[in-house]
C-alpha positions in Angstrom: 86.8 -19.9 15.3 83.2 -21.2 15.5 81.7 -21.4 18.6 78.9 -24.3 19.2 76.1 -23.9 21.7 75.1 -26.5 23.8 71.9 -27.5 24.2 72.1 -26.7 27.7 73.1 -23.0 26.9 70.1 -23.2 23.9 67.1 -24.2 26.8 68.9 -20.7 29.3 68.5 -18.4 26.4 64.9 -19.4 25.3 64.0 -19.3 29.0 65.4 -16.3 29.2 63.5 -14.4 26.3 60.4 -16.1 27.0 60.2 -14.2 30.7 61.5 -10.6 29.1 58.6 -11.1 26.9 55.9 -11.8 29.8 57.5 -9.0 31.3 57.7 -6.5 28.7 53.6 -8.2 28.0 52.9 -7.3 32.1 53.8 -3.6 30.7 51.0 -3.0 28.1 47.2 -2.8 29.1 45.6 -6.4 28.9 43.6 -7.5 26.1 41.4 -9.9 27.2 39.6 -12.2 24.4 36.5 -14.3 25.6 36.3 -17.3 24.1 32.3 -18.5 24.3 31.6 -22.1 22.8 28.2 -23.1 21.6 25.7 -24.8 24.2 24.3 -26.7 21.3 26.4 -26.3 18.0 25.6 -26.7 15.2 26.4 -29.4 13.2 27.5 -27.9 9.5 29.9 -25.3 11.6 33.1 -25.3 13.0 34.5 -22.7 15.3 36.6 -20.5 12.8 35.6 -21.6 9.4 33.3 -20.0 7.3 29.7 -21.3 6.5 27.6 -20.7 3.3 24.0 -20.7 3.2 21.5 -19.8 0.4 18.9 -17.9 1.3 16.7 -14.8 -1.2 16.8 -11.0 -0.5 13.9 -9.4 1.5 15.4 -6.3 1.3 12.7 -5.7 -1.6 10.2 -7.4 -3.3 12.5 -8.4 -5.9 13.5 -11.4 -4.0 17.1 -11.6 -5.1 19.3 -14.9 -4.6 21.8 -14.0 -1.6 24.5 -16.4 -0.2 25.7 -15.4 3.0 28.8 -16.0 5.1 28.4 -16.9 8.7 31.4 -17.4 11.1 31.1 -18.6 14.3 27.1 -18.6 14.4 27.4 -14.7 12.8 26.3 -13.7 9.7 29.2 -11.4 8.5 28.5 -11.3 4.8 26.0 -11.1 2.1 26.8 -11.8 -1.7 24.4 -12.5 -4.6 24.1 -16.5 -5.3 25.7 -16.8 -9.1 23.3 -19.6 -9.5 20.1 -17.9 -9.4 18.9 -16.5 -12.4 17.4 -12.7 -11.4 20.4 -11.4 -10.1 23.0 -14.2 -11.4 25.5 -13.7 -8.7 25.0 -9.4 -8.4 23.7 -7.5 -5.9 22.4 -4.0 -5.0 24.0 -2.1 -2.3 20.7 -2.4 -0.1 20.6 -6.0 -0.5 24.6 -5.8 0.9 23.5 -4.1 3.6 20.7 -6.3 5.0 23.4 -6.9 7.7 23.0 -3.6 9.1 19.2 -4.6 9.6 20.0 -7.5 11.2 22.4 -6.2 13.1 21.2 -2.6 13.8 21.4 -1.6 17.9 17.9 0.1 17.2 16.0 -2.9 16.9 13.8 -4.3 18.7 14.6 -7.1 20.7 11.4 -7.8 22.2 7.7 -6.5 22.9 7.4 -3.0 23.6 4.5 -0.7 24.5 4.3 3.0 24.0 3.9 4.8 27.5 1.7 7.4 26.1 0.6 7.7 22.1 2.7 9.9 20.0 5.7 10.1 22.4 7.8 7.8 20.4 8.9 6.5 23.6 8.8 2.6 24.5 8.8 0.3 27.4 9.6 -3.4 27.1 6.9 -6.0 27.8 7.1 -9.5 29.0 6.2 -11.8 25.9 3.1 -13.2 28.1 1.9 -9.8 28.8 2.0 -9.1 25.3 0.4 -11.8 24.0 -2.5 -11.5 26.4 -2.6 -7.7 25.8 -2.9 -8.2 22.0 -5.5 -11.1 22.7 -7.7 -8.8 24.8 -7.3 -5.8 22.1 -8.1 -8.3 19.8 -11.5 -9.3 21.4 -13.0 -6.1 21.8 -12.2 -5.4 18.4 -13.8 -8.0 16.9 -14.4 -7.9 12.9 -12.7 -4.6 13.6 -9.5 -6.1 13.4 -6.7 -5.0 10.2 -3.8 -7.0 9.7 -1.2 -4.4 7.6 1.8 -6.4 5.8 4.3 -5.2 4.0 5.1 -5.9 0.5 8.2 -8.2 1.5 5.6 -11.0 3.1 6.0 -14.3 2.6 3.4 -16.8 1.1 3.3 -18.7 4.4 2.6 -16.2 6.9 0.3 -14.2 5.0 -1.7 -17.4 4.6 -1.6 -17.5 8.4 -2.7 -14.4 9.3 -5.6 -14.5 6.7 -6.9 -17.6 8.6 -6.9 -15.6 11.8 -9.1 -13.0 10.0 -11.3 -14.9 8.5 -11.9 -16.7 11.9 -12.6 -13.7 13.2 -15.0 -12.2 10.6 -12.7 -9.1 9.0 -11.3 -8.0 5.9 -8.1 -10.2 4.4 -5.1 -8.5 5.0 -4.0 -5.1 3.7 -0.7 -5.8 1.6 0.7 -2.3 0.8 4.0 -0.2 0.7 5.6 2.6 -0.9 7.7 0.5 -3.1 4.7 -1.4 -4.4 2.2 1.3 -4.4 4.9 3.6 -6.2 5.9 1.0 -9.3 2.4 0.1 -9.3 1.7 -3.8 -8.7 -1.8 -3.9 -8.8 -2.0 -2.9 -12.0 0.4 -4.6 -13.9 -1.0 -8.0 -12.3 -4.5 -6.7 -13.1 -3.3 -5.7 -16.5 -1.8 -9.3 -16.9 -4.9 -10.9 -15.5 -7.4 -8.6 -18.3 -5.1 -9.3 -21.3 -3.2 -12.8 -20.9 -5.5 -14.9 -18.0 -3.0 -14.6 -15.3 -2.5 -12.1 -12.1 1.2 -12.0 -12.4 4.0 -9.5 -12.9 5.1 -9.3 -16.3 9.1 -9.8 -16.8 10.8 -8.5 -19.9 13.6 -10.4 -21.9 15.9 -6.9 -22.5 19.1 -8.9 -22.9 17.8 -10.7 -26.0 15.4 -8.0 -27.6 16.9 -5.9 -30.8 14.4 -3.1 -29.4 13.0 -1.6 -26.3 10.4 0.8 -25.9 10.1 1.7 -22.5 7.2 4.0 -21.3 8.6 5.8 -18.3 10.4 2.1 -16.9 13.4 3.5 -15.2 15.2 0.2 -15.9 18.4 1.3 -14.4 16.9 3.4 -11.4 14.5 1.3 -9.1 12.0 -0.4 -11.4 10.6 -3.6 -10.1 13.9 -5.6 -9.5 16.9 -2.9 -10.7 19.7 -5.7 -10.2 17.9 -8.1 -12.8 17.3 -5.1 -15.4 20.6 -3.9 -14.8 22.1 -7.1 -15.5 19.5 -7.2 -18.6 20.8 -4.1 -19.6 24.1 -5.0 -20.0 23.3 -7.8 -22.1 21.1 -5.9 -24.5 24.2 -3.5 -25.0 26.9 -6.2 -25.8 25.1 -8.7 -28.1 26.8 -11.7 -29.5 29.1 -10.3 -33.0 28.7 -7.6 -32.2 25.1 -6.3 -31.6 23.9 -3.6 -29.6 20.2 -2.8 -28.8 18.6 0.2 -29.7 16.5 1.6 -26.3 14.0 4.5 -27.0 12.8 6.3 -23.4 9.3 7.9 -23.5 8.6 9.7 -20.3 8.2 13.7 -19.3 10.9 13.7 -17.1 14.7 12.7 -17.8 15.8 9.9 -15.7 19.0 7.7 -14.9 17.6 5.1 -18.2 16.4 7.9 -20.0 20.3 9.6 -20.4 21.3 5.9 -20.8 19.0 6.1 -24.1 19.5 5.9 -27.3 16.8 8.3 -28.5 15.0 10.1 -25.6 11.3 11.7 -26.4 10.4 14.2 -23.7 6.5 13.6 -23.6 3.7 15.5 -22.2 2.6 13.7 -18.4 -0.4 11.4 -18.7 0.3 11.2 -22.5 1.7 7.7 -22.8 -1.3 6.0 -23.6 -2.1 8.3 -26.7 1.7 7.4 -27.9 1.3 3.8 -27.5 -2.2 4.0 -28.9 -1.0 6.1 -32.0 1.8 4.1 -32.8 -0.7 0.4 -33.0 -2.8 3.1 -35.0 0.1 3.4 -38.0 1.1 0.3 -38.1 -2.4 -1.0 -39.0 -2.9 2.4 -41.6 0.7 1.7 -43.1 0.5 -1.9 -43.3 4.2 -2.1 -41.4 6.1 -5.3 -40.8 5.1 -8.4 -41.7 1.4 -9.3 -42.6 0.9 -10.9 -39.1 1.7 -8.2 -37.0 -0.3 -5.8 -39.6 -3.6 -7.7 -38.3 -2.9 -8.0 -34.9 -2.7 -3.9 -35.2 -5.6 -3.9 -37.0 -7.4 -6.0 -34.5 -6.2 -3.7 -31.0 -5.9 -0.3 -32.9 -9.0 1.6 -31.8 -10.4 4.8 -32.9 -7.6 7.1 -31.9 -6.6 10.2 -34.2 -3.0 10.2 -34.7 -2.8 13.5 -35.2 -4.8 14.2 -32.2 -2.4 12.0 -30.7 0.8 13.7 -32.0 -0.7 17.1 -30.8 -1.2 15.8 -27.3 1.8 14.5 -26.5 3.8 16.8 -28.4 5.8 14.1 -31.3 5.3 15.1 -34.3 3.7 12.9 -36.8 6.3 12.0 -38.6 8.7 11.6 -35.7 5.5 8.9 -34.3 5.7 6.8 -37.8 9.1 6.7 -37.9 9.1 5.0 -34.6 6.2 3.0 -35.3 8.3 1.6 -38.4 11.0 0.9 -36.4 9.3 -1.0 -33.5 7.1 -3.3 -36.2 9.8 -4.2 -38.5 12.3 -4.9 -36.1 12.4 -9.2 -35.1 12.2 -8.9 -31.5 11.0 -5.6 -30.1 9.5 -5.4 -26.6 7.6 -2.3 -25.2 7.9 -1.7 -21.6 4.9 0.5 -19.5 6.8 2.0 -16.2 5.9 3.5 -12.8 5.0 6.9 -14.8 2.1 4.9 -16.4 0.7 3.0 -13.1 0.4 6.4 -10.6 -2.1 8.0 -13.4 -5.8 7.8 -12.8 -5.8 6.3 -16.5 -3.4 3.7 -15.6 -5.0 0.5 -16.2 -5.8 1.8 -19.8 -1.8 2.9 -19.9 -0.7 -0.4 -19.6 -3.0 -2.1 -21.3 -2.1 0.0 -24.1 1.7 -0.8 -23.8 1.0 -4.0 -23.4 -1.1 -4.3 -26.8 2.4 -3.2 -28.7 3.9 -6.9 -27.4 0.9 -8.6 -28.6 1.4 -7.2 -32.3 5.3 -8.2 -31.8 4.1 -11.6 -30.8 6.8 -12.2 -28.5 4.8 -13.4 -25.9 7.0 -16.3 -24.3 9.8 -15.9 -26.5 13.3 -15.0 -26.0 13.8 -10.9 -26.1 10.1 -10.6 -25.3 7.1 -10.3 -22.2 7.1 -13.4 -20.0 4.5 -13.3 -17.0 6.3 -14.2 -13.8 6.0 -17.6 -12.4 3.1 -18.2 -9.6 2.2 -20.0 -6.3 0.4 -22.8 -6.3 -2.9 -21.6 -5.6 -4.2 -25.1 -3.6 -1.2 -24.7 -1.2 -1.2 -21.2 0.3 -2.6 -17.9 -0.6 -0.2 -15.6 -2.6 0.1 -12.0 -1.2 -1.4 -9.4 -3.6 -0.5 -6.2 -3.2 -3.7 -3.4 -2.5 -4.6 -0.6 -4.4 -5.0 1.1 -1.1 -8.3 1.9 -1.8 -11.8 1.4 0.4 -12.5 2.0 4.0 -10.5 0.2 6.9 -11.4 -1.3 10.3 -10.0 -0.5 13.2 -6.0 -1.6 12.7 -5.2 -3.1 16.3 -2.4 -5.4 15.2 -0.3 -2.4 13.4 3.1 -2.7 13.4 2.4 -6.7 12.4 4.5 -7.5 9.2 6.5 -9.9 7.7 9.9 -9.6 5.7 
């Protein structure tokens, strides 16, 4: 026999259960969950739903494209932005982690002031008080003053603080860092400013080139922007039908892209100038490749012995004109000088020399080959330069100044 509730008896046993569960809820400690609106909201965001914005990777110079999630005003996520073409949607673990930064308990909220040098130990200051304190070290200094930046500075504020230096009669600001300083900036834009007319970076089409030379460029480690190379990287192994790139690592030390290489040639340090040199060398002797790259050897080889060469860096002859062969007849070779080449006290002429072997590819420009990175405009800011962190130094009053 079915029995039928009434809707009478329905209500008396939903009332029921709903006070055994504020009972049972009175039990259990209290969670309490504060819910904060905005005083001024913004307009693209609504309370639970997630907001993209676009934004570029400070983390390192590299300057990747980042998209990053924010929910409820909070930046919760950071991917790469699949529409930018360094990183083409990738991204390194410390870009991913520019959260922590941002977030990181240790940072300073404010002004602080050290209560006695060297003790590591800070007090907060008003932001008045610290203005005027700054203004007042600031005077006494006078064309004392050094403005230190770090590598990740923007065009814009670097500009700004150069006006305030030149106002007050002192040197432009010092742009230096380990990272910089380490995979040697300065000179590859000084190279790049000595051979092709412009102070730029040079960037390097891997994915596209048949061969790479690289000069101790640790293309998978940390070399200029890692995420675009390794990217690159991947491309130049998995051609269309079927084509794989030939990499050959010249460096005295075995690193993560050296064990990646197809031919690895353990050199002696400071030697990678002599190898570059000597390879020019025969393929202007033995007339390699085509007639136009034959001349363009001719015209940059200079007068160095290949055998001298050989001896020097420890390759063998033979083993140097076999490569030379195979980097001037192949269609799209590239030669790549890395941060082995730019901490030498011959570094300038290291590069250069590199560099010479992509003017006798004459891939300048073109797909697979050396491209010079694209600059500022001059007219409407000043573009950071990294130092060579060489010369004398005021009296740095404004440390701790930097942008990123």
């Amino acid at each position: 026999m079915t029995h039928r509730i009434s809707r009478r008896d329905f209500l008396k046993i939903g009332a029921t259960g709903a006070a055994v569960a504020v009972l049972a809820g009175c039990q259990q400690p209290r969670r309490w969950i504060t819910l904060e609106p905005y005083v001024r909201p913004p307009e693209e965001q609504l309370a639970g739903q997630a907001t993209w914005y676009a934004s570029t990777c400070r983390q390192c110079p590299a300057g990747c494209g980042i998209l990053v999630r924010i929910m409820n005003g909070r930046a919760v996520k950071i991917e790469g932005n699949p529409e930018h073409p360094l990183n083409r949607g990738k991204l390194c673990a410390r870009g991913q982690a520019g959260l922590q930064v941002l977030y990181n308990p240790d940072r300073l909220p404010g002004p602080v002031r050290q209560v006695q040098r060297g003790s590591r130990q800070f007090e907060r200051l008003d932001w008045n008080e610290a203005i005027n304190l700054l203004h007042s070290k600031a005077q006494a200094a006078e064309s004392g003053v050094a403005v230190w930046l770090g590598s990740t500075t923007s065009g814009h504020l670097y500009d700004l603080f150069k006006r305030f230096t030149t106002a007050v009669g002192a040197s432009d600001p010092l742009v230096f860092d380990l990272y910089t300083g380490f995979h040697g900036y300065h000179i590859l834009s000084a190279t790049s400013r000595e051979l092709f007319g412009r102070d730029q970076l040079p960037t390097y089409d891997l994915g596209q080139a048949d061969v790479v030379f690289s000069f101790g460029a640790d293309l998978l480690g940390t070399w200029l922007s890692s995420t675009r190379y390794g990217i690159e990287f991947g491309r130049f192994r998995s051609q269309p039908l079927g084509k794989r790139g030939y990499l050959v690592q010249f460096e005295p030390r075995m690193s993560i892209t050296g064990a990646k290489a197809d031919r690895w040639v353990p050199i002696r340090p400071a030697s990678e100038a002599l190898v570059a040199q000597a390879i020019t060398r025969l393929i202007a002797d033995q007339a390699l490749g085509s007639t136009d790259r034959v001349e363009r050897a001719r015209a940059l080889a200079g007068d160095v012995d290949v055998h001298s060469a050989a001896a020097a860096s420890d390759i063998p002859v033979d083993e140097l004109a076999r490569l030379a062969r195979i980097f001037a007849t192949t269609e799209r070779p590239v030669a790549v000088p890395g941060s082995a080449l730019t901490g030498q006290d011959n570094a300038a002429k290291a590069v250069a020399a590199v560099q010479a072997l992509n003017l006798i590819a004459g891939t300048l420009g073109q797909p697979g080959g050396l491209s010079l990175s694209q600059g500022t405009p001059q007219s409407a800011f000043a573009r950071p330069a990294p130092s060579p962190f060489s010369g004398s130094l005021g009296i740095a009053v404004m440390t701790g100044i930097s942008g990123g």
